[in-house]
SEPAVO-28725 format. One line per 4 residues: their letters; for each residue y, z, x of N, C-alpha, C. Coordinates in steps of 0.05 Angstrom, whole numbers, plus 5000, padded with zeros to 4 digits. Each point is the difference from the previous one (the first is absolute). Layout:
// residues N
a	Y Z X Y Z X Y Z X | ...
// end
This chain:
// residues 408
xxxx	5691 6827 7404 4992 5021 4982 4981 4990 4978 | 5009 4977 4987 4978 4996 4985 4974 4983 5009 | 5002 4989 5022 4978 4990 5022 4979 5033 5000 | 5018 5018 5002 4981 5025 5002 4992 5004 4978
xxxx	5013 5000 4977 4980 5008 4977 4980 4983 4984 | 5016 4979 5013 4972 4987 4982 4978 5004 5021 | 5006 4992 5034 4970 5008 5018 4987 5023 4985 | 5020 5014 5004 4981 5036 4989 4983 5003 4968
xxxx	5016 4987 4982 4988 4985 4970 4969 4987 5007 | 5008 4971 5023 4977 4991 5001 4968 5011 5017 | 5009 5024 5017 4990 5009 5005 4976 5017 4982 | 5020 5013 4986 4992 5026 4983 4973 4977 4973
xxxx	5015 4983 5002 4989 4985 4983 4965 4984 5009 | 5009 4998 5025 4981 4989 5011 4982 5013 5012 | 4997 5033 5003 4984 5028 4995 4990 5003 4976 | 5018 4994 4977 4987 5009 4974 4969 4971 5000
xxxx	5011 4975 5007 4979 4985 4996 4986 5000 5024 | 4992 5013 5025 4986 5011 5012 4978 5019 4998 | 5022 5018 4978 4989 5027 4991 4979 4986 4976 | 5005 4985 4989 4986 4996 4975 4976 4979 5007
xxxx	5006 4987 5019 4979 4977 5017 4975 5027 5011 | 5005 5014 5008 4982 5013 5006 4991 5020 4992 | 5008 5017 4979 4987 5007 4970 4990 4976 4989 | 5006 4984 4996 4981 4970 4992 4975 5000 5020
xxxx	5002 5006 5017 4983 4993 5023 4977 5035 5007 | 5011 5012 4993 4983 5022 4995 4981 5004 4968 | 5019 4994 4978 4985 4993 4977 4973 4986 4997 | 5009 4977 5017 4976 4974 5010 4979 5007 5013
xxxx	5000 5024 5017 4981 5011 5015 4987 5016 4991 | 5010 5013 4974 4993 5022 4999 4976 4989 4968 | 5015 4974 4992 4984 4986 4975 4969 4988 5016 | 5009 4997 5017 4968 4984 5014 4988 5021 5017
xxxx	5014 5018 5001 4983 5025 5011 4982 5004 4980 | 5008 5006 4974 5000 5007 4968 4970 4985 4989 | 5014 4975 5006 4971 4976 4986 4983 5003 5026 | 5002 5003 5028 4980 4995 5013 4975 5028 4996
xxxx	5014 5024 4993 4980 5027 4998 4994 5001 4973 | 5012 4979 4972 4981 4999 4978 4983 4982 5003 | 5005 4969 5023 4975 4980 5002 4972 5023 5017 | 5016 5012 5019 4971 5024 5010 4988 5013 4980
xxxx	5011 5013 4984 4994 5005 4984 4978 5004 4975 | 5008 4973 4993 4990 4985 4982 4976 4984 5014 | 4992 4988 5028 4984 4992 5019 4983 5028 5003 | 5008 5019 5009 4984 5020 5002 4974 5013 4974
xxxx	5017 4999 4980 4986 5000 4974 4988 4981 4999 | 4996 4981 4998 4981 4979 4992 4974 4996 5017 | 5008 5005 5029 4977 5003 5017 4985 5029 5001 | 5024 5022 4986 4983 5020 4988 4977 5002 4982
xxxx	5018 4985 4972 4987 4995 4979 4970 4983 5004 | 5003 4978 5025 4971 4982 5009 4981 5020 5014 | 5013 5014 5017 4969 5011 5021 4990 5019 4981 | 4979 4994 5008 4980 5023 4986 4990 5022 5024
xxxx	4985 5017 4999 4997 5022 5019 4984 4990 5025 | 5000 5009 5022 4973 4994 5019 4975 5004 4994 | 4978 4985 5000 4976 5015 4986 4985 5013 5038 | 5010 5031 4995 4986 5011 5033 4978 5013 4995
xxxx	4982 4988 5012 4960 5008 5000 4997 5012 5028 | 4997 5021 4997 4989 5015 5036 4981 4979 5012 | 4993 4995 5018 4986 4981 5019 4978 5018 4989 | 4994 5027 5014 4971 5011 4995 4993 5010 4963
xxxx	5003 4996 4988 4999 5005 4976 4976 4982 4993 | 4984 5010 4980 4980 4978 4998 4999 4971 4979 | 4985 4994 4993 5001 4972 4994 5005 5009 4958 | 4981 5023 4996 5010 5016 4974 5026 5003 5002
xxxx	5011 5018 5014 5025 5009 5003 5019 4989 4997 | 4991 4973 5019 5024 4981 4998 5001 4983 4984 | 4980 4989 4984 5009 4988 4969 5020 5015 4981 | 4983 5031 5002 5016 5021 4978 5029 4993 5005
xxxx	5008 4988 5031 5028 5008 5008 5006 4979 4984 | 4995 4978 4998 5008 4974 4994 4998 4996 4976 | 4983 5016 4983 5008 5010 4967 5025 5008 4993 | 4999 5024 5019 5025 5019 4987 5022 4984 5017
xxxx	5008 4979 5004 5017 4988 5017 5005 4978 4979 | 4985 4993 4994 4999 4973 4977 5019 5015 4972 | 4979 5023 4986 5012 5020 4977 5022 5007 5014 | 5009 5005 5021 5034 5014 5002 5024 4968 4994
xxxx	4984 4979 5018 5028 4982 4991 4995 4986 4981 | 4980 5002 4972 4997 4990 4984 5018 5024 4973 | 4999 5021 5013 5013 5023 4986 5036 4996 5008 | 5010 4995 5017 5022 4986 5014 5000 4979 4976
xxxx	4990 4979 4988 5000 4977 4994 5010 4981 5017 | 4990 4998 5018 4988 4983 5030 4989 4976 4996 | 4977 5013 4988 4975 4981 4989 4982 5007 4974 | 4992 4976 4994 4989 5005 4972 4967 4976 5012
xxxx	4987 5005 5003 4980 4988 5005 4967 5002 5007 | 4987 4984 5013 4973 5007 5015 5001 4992 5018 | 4994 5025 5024 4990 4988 5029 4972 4998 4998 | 4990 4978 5022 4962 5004 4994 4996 4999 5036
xxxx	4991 5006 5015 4987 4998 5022 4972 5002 5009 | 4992 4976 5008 4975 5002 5010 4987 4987 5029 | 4979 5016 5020 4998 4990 5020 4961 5009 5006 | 5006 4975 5005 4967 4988 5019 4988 4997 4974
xxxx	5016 4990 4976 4976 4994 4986 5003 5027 4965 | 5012 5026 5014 5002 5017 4981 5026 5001 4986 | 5000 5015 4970 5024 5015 4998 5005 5021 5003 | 5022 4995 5025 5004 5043 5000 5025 5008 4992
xxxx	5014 4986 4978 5014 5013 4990 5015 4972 4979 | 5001 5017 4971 5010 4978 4974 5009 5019 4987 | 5027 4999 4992 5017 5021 4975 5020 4989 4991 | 5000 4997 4977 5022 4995 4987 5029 5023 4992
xxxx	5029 4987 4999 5014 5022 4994 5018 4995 4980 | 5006 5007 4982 5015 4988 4973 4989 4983 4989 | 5013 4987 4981 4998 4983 4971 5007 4976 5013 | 4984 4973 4965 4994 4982 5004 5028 4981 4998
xxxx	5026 5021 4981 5021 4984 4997 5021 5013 4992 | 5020 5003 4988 5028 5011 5002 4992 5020 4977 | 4986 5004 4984 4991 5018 4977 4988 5016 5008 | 4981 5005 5024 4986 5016 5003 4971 5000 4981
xxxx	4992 4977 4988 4984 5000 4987 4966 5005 5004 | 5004 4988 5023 4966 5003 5017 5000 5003 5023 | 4980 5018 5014 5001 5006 5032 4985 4979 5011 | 5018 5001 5025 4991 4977 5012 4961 5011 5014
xxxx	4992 4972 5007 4970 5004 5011 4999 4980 5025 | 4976 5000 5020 5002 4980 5009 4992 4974 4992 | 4989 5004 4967 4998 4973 4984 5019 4982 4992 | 5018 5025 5010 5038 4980 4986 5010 4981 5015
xxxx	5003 4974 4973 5002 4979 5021 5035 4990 5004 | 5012 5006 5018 5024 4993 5012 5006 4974 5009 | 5021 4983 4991 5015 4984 5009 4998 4992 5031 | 4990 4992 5011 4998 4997 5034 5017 4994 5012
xxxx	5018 4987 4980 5021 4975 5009 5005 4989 5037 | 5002 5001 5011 4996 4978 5033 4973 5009 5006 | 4982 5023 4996 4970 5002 5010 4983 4981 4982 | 5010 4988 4983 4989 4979 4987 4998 4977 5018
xxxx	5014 4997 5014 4998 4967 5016 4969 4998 5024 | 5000 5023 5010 4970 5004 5009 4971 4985 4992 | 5007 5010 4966 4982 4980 4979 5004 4976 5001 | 5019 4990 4984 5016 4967 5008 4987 4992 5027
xxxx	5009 5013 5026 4994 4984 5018 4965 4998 5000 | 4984 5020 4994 4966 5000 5003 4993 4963 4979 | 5008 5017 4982 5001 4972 4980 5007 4966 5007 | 5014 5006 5032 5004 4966 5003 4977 5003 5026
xxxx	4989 5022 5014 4982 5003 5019 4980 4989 4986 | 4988 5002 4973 4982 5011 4985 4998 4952 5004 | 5028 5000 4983 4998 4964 4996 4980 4993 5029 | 5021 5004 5021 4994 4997 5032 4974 4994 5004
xxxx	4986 5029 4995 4968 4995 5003 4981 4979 4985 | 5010 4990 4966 4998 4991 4994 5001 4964 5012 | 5015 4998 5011 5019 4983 5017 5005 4978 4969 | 5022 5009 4988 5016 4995 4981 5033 4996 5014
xxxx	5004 5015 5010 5030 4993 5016 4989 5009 5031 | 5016 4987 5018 5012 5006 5031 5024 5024 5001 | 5009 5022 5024 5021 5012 4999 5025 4980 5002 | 4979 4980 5010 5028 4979 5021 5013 4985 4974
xxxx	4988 4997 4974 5003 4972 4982 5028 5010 4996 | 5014 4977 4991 5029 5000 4987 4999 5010 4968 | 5025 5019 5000 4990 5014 4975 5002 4971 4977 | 5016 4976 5007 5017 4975 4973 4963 4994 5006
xxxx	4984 5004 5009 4976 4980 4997 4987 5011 4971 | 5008 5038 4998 4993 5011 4976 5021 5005 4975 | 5018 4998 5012 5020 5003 4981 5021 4966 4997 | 5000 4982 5002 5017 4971 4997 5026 5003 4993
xxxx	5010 5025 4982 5018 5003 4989 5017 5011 5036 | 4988 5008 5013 5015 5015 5026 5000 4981 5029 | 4999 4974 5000 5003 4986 5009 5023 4991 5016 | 5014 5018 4998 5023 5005 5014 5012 5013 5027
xxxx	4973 5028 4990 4997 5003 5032 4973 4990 5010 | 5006 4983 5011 4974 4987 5007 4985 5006 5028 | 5013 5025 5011 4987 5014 5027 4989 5019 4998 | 5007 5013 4973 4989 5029 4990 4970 4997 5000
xxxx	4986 5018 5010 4966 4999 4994 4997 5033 4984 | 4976 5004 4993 4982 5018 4989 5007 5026 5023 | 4995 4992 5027 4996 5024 5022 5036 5012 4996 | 5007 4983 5003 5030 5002 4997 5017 5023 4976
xxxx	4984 4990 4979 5006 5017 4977 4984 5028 5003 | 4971 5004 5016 4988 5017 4997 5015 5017 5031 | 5008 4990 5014 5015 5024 5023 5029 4995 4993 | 5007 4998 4981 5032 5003 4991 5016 4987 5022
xxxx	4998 4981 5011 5006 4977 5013 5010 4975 4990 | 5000 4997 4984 5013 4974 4977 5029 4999 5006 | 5011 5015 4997 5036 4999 4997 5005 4988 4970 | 4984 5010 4979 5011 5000 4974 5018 5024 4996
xxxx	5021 4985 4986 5019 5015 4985 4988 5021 4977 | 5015 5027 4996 4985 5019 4982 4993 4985 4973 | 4990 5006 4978 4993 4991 4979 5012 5017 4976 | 5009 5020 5007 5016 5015 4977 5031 4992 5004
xxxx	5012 4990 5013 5022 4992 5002 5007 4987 4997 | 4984 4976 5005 4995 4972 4991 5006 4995 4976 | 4974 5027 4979 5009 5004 4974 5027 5014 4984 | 5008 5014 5015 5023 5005 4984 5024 4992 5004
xxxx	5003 4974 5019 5020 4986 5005 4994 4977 4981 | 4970 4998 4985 4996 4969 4988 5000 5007 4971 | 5000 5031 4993 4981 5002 4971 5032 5021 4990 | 5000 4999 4975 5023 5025 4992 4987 5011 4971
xxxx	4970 5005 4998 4991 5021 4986 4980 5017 5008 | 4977 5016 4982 4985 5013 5007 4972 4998 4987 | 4992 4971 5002 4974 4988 4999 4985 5010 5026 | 4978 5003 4994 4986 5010 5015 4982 4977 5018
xxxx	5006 5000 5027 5000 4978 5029 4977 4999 5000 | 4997 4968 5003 4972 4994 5008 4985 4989 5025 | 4986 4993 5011 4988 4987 5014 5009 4969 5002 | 4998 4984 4972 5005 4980 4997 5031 4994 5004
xxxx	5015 5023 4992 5029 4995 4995 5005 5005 5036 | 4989 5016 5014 5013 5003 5029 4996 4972 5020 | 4973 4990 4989 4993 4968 5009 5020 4984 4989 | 5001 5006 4981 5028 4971 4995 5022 5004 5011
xxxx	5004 5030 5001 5022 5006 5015 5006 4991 5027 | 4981 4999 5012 5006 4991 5037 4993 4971 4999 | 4987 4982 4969 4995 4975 5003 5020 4988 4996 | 5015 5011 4984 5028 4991 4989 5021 5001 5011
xxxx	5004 5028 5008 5029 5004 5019 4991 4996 5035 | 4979 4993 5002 5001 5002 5033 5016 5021 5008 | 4997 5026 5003 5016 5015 5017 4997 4992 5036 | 5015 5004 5012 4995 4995 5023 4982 5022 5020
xxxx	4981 5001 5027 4983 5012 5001 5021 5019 5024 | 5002 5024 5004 5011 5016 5009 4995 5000 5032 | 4982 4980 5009 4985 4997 5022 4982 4983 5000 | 4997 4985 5025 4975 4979 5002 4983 5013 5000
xxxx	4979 4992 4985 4970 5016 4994 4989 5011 5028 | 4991 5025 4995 4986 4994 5027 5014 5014 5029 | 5021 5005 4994 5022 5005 5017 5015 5027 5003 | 4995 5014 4976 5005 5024 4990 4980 5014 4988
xxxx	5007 5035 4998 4981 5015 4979 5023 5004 4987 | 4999 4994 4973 5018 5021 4982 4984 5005 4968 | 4993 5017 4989 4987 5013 4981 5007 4975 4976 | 4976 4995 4986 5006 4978 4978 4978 5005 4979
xxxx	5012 5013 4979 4987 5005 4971 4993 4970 4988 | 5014 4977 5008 5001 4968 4991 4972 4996 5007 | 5000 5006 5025 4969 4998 5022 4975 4998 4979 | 5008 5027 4994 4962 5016 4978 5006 4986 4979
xxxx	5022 5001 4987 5000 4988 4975 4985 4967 4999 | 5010 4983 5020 4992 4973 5008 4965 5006 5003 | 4995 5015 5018 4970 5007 5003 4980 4999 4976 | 5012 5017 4981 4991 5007 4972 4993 4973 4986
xxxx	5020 4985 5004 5007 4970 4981 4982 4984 5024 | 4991 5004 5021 4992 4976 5009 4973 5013 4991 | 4991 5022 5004 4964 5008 4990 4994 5001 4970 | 5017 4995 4980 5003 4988 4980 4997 4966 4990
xxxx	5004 4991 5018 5001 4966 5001 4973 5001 5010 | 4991 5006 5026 4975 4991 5017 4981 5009 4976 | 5005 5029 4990 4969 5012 4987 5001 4983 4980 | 5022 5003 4987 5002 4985 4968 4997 5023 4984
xxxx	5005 5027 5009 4998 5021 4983 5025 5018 5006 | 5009 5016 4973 5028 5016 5006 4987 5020 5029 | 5026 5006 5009 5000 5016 5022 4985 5029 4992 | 5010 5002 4970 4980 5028 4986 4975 4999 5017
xxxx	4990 4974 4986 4967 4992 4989 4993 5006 5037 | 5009 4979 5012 4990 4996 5030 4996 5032 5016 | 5026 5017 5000 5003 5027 5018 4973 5014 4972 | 4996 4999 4980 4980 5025 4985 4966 4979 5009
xxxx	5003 4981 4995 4966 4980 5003 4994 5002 5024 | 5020 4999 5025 4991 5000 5030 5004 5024 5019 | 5017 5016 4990 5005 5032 5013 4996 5016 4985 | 5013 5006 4975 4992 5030 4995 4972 5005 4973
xxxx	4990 4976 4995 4974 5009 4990 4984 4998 5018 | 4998 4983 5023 4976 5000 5021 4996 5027 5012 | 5033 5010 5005 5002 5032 5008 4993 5020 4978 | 5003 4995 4981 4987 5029 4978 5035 5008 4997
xxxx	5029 4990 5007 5017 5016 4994 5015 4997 4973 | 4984 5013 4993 5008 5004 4960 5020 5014 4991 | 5021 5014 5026 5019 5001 4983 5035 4979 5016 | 4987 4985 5009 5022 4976 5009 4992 4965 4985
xxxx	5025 4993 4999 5018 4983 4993 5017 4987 5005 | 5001 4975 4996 5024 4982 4999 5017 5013 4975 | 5028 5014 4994 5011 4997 4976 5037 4995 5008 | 5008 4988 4982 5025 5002 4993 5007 4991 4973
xxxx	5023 4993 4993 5009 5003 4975 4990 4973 4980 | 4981 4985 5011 4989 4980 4997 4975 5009 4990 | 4986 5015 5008 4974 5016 4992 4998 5005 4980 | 4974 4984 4990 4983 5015 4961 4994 5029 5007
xxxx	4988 5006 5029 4987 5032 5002 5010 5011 5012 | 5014 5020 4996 5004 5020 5021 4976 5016 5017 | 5010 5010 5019 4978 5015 5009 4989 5033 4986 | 4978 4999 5001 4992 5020 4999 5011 5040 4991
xxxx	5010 4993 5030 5006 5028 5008 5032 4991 5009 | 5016 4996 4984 5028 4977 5013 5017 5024 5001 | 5011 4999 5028 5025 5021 5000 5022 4980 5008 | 5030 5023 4986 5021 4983 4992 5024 5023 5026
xxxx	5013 4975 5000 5015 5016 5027 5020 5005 4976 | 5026 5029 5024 5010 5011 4991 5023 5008 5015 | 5033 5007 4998 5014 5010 5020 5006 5024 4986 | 5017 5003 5019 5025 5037 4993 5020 4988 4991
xxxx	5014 5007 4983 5024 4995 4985 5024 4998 5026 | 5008 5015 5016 5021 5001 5022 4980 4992 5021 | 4973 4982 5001 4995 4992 5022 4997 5026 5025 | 5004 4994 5021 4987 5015 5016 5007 5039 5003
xxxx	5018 5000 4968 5007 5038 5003 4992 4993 4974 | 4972 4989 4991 4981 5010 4979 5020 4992 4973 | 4996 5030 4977 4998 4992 4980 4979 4987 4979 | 5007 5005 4974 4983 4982 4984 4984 4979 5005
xxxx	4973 5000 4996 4987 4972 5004 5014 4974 4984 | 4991 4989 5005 5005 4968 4981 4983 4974 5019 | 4995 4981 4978 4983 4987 4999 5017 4979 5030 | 4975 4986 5010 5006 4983 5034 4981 4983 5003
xxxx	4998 4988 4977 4974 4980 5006 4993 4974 5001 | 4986 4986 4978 5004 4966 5009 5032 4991 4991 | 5002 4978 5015 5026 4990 4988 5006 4963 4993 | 5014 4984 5002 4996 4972 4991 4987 4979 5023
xxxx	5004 5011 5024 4981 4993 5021 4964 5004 5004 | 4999 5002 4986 4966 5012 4994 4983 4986 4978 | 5015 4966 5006 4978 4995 4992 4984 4980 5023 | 5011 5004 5024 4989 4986 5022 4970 5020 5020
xxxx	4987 4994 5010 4987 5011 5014 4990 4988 5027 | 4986 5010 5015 4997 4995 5027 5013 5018 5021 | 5025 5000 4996 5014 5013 5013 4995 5036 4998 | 4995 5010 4970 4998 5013 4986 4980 5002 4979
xxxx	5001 5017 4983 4981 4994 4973 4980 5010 5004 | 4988 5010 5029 4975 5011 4989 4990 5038 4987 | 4996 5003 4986 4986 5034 4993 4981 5005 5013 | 5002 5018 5022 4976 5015 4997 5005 5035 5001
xxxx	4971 5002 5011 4996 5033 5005 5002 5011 5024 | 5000 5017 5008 4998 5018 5020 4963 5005 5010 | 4989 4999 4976 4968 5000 5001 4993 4965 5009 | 5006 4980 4988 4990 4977 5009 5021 4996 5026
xxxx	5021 5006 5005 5003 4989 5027 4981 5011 5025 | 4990 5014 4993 4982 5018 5012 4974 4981 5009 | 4991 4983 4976 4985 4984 4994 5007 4975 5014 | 5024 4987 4998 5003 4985 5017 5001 5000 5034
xxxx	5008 5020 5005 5000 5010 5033 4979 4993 5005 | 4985 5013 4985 4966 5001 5018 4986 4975 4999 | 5005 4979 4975 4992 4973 4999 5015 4983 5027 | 5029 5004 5003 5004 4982 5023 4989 5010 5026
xxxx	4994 5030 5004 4984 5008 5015 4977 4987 5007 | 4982 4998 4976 4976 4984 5005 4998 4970 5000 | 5026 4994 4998 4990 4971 4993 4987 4990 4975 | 5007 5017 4981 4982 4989 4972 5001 4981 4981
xxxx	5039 4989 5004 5006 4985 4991 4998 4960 5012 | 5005 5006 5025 4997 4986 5022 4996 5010 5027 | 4995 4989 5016 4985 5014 5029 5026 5006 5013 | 4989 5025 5022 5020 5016 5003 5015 4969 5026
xxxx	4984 4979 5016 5017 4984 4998 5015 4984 4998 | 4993 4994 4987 5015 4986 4974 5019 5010 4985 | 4996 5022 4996 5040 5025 5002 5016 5008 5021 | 4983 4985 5027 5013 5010 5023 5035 4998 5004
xxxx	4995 4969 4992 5031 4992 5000 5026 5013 4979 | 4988 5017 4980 5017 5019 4984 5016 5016 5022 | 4987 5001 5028 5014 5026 5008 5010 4997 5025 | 5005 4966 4995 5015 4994 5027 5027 4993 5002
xxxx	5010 5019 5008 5033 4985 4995 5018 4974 5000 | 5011 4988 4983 5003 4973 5006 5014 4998 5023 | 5004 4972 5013 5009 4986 5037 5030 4988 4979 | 5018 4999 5010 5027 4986 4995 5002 4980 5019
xxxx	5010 4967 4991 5000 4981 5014 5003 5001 5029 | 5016 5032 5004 5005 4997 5031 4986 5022 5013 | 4969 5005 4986 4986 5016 5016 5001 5026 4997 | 5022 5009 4985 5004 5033 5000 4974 5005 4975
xxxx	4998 5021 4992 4987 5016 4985 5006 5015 4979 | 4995 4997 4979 5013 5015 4974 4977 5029 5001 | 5008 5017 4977 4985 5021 4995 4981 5002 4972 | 5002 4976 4989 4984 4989 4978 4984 4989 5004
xxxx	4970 4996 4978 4981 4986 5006 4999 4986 4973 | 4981 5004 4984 4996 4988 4971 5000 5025 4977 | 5025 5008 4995 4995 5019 4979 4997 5030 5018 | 4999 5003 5017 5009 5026 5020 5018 5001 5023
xxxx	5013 5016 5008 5019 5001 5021 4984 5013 5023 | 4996 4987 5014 4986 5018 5023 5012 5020 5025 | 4985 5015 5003 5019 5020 5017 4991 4995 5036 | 5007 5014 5023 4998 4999 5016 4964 5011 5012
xxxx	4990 5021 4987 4980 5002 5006 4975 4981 4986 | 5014 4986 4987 4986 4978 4979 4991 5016 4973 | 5005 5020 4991 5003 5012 4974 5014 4976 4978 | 4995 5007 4980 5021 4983 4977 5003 5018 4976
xxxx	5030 4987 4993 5012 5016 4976 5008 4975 4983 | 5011 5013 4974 5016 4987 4994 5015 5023 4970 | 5016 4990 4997 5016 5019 4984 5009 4983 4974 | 5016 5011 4975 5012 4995 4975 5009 5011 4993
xxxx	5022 4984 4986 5024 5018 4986 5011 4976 4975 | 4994 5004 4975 5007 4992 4987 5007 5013 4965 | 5023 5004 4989 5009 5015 4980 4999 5032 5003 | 4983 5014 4988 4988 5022 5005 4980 5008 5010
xxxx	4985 4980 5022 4977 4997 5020 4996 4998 5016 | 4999 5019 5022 4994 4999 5030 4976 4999 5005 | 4989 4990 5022 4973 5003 5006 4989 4990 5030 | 4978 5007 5010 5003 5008 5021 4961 5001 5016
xxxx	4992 4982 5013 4982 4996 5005 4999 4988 5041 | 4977 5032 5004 5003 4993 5032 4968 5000 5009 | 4995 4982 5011 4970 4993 5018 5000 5004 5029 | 4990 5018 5008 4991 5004 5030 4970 4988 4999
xxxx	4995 4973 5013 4969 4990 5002 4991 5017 5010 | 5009 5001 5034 4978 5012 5016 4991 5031 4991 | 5015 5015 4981 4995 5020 5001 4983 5005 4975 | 5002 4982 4980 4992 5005 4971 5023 5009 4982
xxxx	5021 4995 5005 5013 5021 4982 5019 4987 4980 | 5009 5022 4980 5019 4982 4986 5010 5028 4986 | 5030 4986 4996 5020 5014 4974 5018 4984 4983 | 4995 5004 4977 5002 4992 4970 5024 5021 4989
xxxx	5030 4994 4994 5018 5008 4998 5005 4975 4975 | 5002 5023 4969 5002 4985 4982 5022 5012 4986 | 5023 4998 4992 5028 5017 4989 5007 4977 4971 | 5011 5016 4976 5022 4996 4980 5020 5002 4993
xxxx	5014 5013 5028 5018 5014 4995 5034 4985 5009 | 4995 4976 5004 5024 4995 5027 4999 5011 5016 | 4988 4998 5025 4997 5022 5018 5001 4980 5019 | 4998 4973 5009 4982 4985 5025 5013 5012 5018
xxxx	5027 5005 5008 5006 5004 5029 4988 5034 5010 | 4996 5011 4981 4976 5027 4998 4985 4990 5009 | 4979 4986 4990 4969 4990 5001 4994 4983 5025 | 5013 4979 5001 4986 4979 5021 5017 5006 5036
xxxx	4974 4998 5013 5011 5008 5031 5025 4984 5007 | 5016 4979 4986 5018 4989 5006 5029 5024 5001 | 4998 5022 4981 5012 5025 5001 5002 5013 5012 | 4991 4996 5037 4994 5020 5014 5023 5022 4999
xxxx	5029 4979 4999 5028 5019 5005 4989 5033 4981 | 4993 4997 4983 4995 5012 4971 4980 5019 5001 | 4985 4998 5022 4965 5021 5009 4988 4979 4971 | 4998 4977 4998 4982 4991 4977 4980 5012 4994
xxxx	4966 4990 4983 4985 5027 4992 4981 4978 5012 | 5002 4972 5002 4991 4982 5016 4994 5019 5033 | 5022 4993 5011 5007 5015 5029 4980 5027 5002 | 5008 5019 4989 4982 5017 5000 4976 4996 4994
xxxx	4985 4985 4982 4972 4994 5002 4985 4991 5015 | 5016 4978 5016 4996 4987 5025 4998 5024 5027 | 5009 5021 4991 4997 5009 5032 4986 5025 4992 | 4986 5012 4965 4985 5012 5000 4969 4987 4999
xxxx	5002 4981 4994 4974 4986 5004 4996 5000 5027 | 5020 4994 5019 4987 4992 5034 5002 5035 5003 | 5003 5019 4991 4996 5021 5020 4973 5022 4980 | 4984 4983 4983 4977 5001 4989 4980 5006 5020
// end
């Protein structure tokens, strides 16, 4: 008898923790049901908040028509606050189409023009790299030389060359990380201080040179410091004495927080207070990293890049080849092929782009040779994954220019 009650006890007992194991077990399902349709959620919105609209041009519509479209397409996601910028497009030589949309900075103080000169930040390396072409022709350096032959202090990696640094092939370690694992204030980084940095700590190289592509801001920056040593003039003096006064481009610059002059026509980037569901402007602009260049640092316009196109076009700076090799993708020790050349990423039809994103500055520059063409995507807004064709997930405004220009 009591064999029975306690069985029947332990039974009853052993239902209730059955019963409660699986209310436990339904709770559980029902909590990650819970977090998995707020992670959709919240994923959904954000890739909301990124795309911008399709820009749709009728095929037969005319060549008027279809700029008008690409006006009022520009004004709708700049009215969205999408974008805050200048597109400029021009082909065979013309411009058929330059408009600016918003202000120069978080105040609303001045409308933008295509005189406004923007932060380029990574379409700056383009320059950098012309600049060691520029030595080249000179025959001041080799692509092949070892960078310790110009720098002594870097003697460490002693396989690294110039070509290496210029197709992001080095296997240097980043340079902002470097720094904030070495530094614990907010002195403003230099050139000199990132050289001591990799002379001093040897970081180790992420890859045998040569062996890999992986993207290296260390790369341009090194570039900068080695056409600094060879000229014997700041990297300012060299990129304004040998590119942009020979070109007439008066409203570009070397600047960062190092700079006696600002530019001209200087626009200052800017975000949304809640980031990508808008809000209040506020200021997004240089920060303690800025006082390096190469990588970065250069200003221009939407009007002088215009100016530059058509100079590498002609060959004005150096022969067209003698820039040939800008647009050849580098070879990896084992023969494969990267999508980089010197300061452009090249595409499959042999087009080149290259894109930026730095603080409150996107930007966005695409060359079709064979065709003549180009688009000039200049933003202040935080916007890059908007702006540059790397956004495709997003309908970028890149993306879409790219495939309204080919159906021109």
């Amino acid at each position: 008898m009591v064999d029975f009650i306690w069985a029947k006890s332990h039974r009853c007992l052993l239902g209730k923790c059955l019963a409660f194991e699986c209310g436990m077990e339904s709770i559980i399902k029902k909590m990650i049901i819970f977090i998995a349709i707020i992670f959709i959620a919240v994923l959904v919105s954000i890739v909301q908040a990124l795309r911008i609209p399709l820009l749709d041009v009728p095929s037969n519509a005319s060549t008027g028509q279809k700029l008008q479209a690409l006006d009022e397409w520009l004004e709708l996601i700049h009215t969205k606050e999408k974008f805050n910028g200048v597109v400029l497009l021009s082909k065979q030589g013309d411009v058929i189409f330059s408009k600016s949309y918003g202000f120069n900075d978080a105040n609303g103080h001045n409308q933008l023009t295509d005189h406004s000169a923007f932060n380029l930040a990574s379409v700056s390396k383009q320059f950098t790299a012309m600049g060691v072409v520029i030595l080249n022709q000179q025959s001041q350096i080799e692509y092949g030389d070892k960078i310790s032959k110009y720098i002594p202090e870097l003697s460490y990696y002693k396989e690294v060359t110039i070509q290496h640094l210029l197709h992001h092939t080095s296997g240097l370690p980043d340079y902002m990380m470097l720094a904030e694992s070495n530094r614990n204030d907010a002195r403003t980084f230099t050139i000199a201080e990132m050289v001591s940095l990799y002379g001093d700590k040897h970081p180790k190289l992420n890859f045998a040179p040569g062996s890999k592509f992986q993207y290296s801001n260390a790369g341009y920056v090194l570039l900068a410091e080695i056409i600094e040593r060879v000229s014997g003039h700041s990297f300012q003096q060299f990129m304004t004495s040998h590119i942009f006064e020979p070109l007439r481009m008066n409203d570009t610059q070397v600047f960062n927080l190092l700079s006696e002059v600002e530019p001209e026509n200087r626009v200052r980037g800017f975000k949304y207070k809640y980031g990508l569901f808008g809000g209040p402007k506020v200021v997004n602009d240089l920060n303690y990293f800025d006082g390096v260049a190469g990588d970065g640092g250069i200003y221009s316009s939407a009007h002088d890049l215009n100016i530059w196109h058509q100079a590498l076009s002609q060959g004005v700076l150096v022969s067209n080849e003698a820039y040939r090799s800008a647009y050849v993708p580098a070879q990896l020790n084992d023969g494969s092929k990267t999508k980089y050349g010197f300061g452009w990423f090249v595409n499959e039809d042999k087009s080149v782009e290259h894109g930026g994103g730095w603080q409150g500055f996107s930007s966005f520059l695409y060359r079709n040779m064979e065709q003549d063409e180009l688009i000039v995507i200049l933003d202040n807004s935080s916007n890059t994954l908007r702006v540059n064709s790397i956004g495709s997930r997003f309908n970028s405004i890149g993306l879409n220019l790219k495939k309204f220009m080919a159906a021109l």
